[in-house]
C-alpha positions in Angstrom: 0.0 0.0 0.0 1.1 3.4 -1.2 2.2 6.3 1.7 -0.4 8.7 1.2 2.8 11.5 1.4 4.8 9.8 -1.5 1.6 10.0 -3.2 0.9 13.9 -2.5 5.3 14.3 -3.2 6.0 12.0 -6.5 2.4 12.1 -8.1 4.0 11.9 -11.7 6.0 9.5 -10.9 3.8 7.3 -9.3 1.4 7.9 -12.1 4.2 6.6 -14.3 4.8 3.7 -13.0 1.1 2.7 -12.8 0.5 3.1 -16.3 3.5 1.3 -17.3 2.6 -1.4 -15.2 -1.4 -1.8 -15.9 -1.1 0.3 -18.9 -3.9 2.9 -17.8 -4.8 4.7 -14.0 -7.7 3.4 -12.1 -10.2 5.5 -11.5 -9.5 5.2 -7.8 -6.3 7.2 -8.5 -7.4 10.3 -9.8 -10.4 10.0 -7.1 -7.6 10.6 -4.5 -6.2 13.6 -5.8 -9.5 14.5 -5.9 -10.4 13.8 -2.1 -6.7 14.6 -0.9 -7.1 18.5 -2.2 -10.9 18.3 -0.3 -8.7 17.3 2.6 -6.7 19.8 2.9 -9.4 22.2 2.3 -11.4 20.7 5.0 -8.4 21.5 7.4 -7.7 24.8 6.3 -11.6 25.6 7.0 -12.1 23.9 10.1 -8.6 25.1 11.4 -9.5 28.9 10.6 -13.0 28.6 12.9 -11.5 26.7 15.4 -8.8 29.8 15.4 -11.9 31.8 15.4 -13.8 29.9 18.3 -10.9 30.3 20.6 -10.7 33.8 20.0 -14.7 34.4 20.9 -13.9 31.8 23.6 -11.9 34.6 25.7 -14.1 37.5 24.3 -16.7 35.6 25.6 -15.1 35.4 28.6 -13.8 38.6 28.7 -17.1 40.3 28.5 -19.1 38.5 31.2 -16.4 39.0 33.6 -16.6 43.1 32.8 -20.4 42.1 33.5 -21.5 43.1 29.6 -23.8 41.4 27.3 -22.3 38.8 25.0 -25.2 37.2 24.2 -24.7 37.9 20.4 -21.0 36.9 20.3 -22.5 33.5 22.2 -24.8 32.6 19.4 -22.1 33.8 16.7 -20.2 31.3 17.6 -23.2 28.5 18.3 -23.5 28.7 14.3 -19.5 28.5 14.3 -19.5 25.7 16.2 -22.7 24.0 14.2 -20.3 25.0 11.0 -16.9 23.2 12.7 -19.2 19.9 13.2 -20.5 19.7 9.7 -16.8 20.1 8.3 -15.3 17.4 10.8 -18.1 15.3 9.6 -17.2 15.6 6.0 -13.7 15.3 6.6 -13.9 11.7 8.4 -15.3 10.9 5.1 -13.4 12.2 3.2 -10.4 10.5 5.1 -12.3 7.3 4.6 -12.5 7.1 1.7 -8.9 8.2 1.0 -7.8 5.4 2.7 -10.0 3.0 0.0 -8.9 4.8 -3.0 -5.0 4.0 -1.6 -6.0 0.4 -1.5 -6.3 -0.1 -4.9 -3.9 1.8 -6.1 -1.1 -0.7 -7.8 2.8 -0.9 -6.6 4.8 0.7 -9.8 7.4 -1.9 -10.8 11.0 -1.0 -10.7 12.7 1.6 -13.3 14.7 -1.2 -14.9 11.3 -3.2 -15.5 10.8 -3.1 -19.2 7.4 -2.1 -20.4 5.3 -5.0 -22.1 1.7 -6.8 -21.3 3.3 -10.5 -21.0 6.1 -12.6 -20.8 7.1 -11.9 -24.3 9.0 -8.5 -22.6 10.5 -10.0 -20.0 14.5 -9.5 -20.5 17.1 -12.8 -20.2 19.3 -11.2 -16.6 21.2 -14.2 -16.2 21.7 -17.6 -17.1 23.4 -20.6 -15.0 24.1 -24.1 -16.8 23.9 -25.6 -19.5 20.0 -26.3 -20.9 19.6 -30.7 -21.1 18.9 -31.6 -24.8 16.8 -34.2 -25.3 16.2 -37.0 -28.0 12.6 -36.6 -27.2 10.4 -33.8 -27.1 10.0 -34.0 -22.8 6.7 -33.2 -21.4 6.5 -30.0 -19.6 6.8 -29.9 -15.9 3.1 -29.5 -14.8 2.1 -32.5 -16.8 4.9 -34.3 -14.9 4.1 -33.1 -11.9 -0.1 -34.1 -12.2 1.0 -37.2 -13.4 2.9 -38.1 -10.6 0.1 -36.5 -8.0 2.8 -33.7 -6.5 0.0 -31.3 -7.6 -3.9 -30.8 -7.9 -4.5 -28.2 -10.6 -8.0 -28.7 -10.0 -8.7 -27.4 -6.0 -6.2 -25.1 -6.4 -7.7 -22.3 -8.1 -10.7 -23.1 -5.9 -8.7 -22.5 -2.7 -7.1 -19.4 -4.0 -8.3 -18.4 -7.5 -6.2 -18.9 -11.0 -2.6 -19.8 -11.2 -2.6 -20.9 -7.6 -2.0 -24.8 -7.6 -2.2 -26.9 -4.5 0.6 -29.0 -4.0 -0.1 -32.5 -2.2 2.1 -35.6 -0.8 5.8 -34.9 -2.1 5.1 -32.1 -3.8 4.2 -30.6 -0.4 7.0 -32.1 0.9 9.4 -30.2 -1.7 8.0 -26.8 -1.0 8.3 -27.2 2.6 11.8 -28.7 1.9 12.3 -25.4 -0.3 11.1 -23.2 2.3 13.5 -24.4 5.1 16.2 -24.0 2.4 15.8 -20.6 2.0 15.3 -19.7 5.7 18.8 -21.8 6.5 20.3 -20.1 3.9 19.8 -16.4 4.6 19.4 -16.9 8.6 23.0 -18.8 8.4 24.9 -17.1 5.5 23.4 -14.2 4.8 22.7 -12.9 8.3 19.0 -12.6 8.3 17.1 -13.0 11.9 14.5 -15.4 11.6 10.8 -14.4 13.0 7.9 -15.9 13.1 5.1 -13.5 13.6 1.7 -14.5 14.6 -0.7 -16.0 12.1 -3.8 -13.8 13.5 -2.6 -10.5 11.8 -5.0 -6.9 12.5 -5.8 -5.3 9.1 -3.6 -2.7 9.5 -0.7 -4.9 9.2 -3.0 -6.7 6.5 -3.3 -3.1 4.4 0.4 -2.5 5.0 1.6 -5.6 3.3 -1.1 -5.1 0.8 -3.6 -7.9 1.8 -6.6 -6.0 1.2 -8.8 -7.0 4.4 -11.9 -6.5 2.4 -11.2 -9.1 0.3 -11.0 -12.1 2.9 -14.6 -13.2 2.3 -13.3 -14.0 -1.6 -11.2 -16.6 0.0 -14.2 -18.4 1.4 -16.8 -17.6 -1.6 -15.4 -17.8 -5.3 -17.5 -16.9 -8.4 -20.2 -18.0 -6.0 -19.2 -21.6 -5.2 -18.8 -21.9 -1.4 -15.7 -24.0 -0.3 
């Protein structure tokens, strides 16, 4: 999720980077432009009659201990005060719905991404031994895999949606495998400290590592077909 601040200081940037990674803005980008100058013109009104209302406050004051009327000054600043409400109102709002619009605004990819809609513009970084050649033509991986029940290609994309497989028996057994590799590996070579947070998460840790929290009852529910 995007810092609302590095939004407000690079907004070209940003920008950029969206449309070079989805290829056009979503509509919830130019939305918080929108609400982010409302904001601030919230603030700047609601700050100025709060100014205003402290001011009265020890006129107010003032007067009644000289013993003078300040009857009009009192209900001057009742519709002040009606006026301060109505803008803190709108500006919870307003802040609400700031903080959807940030939600769906995509992560721009890194400058040395190149710019493409699929894998055909992906760039060759580095290679490391030499490709097997075969006398055959070999089947590819995932028909191996199926074939040999590492994977289910079938509940997988029920559990989590497309592209999502759900590995089973060995198969599970390699990615565990993998994952303990990679943990051993940085932890002992590369001096990482291993943690192991809780698996009950609030949503603002959720929205900070871009798990939308509204979108936890897709998990359970997908294109209608409950799990």
């Amino acid at each position: 999720m995007h810092d609302p601040k590095v939004l407000r200081e690079h907004g070209d940037a940003i920008r950029a980077g969206v449309i070079k990674k989805a290829g056009a803005l979503p509509p919830q980008m130019e939305r918080f432009y929108e609400l982010d100058g409302e904001r601030l013109a919230l603030l700047q009104q609601a700050d100025g009659l709060k100014q205003q209302r402290n001011s009265a406050s020890e006129e107010i004051a003032r007067l009644k201990r000289a013993g003078e009327d300040a009857a009009d000054r009192i209900a001057a600043m009742k519709a002040v005060s009606d006026r301060i409400k109505e803008l803190d109102a709108r500006l919870r709002a307003v802040e609400e719905e700031l903080d959807e619009a940030v939600l769906w605004i995509p992560n721009v990819p890194h400058e040395s991404v190149p710019e493409g809609r699929d894998s055909s513009a992906n760039l060759e970084i580095a290679t490391w031994g030499t490709p097997r050649k075969f006398d055959f033509t070999p089947k590819p991986h995932w028909e191996i895999a199926a074939a040999l029940g590492l994977v289910d290609f079938e509940r997988g994309p029920k559990l989590a949606g497309s592209g999502f497989p759900l590995f089973v028996g060995d198969g599970a057994k390699l990615v565990r495998a993998l994952i303990d590799f990679m943990l051993d590996l940085h932890v002992e070579q590369h001096g990482y400290l291993e943690v192991h947070p809780a698996i009950a998460i609030n949503s603002r840790s959720l929205r900070g590592t871009g798990q939308l929290p509204k979108m936890a009852d897709d998990m359970y529910k997908i294109e209608g077909e409950d799990l």
